[in-house]
Phi, psi and omega in degrees: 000147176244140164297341175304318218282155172288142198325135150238149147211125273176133154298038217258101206024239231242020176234163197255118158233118146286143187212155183192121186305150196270301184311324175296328182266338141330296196294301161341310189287295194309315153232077159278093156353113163256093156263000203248004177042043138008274207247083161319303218280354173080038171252162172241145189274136129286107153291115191251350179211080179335307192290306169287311161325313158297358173286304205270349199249342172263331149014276197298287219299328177282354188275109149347141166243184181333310218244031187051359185298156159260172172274330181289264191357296185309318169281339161242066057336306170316291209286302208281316184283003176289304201263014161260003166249317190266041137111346188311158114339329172302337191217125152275143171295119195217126217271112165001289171316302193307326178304000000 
């Protein structure tokens, strides 16, 4: 694996993999546009140690809530239904009774 690499997502035989080099997602953390006003207080993180930070950050991404969702659920609940309103071919729309 390079540590370099860029946000990717991929098709790879019978799997969906997203992915991303732990220097790259440092270097992301690291300048992360605060337009979303992140950090009030106007500091910004250092990453100081790239392997546990990708630890702590698929963490994140795996921890559940009440209701069992992830933060990962939520984002491809988004990605299907954006590519199933723009239109793929992979899918139809079909009226609940018709199943």
């Amino acid at each position: 694996m390079n540590e370099n690499r860029r946000l990717t997502i991929e098709v790879v035989e019978d799997e969906l993999r997203i992915s991303i080099g732990i220097s790259t997602l440092a270097f992301a953390t690291e300048n992360y546009p605060d337009e979303l006003g992140l950090w009030k207080d106007g500091t910004h993180l250092r990453v100081t140690d790239k392997q546990q930070w990708a630890k702590d950050v698929s963490g994140a991404l795996e921890h559940d809530e009440h209701d069992g969702t992830t933060p990962v659920h939520l984002l491809l609940d988004e990605a299907m239904r954006k590519a199933a309103e723009d239109g793929s071919d992979a899918v139809e729309f079909v009226e609940a009774s018709d199943e």
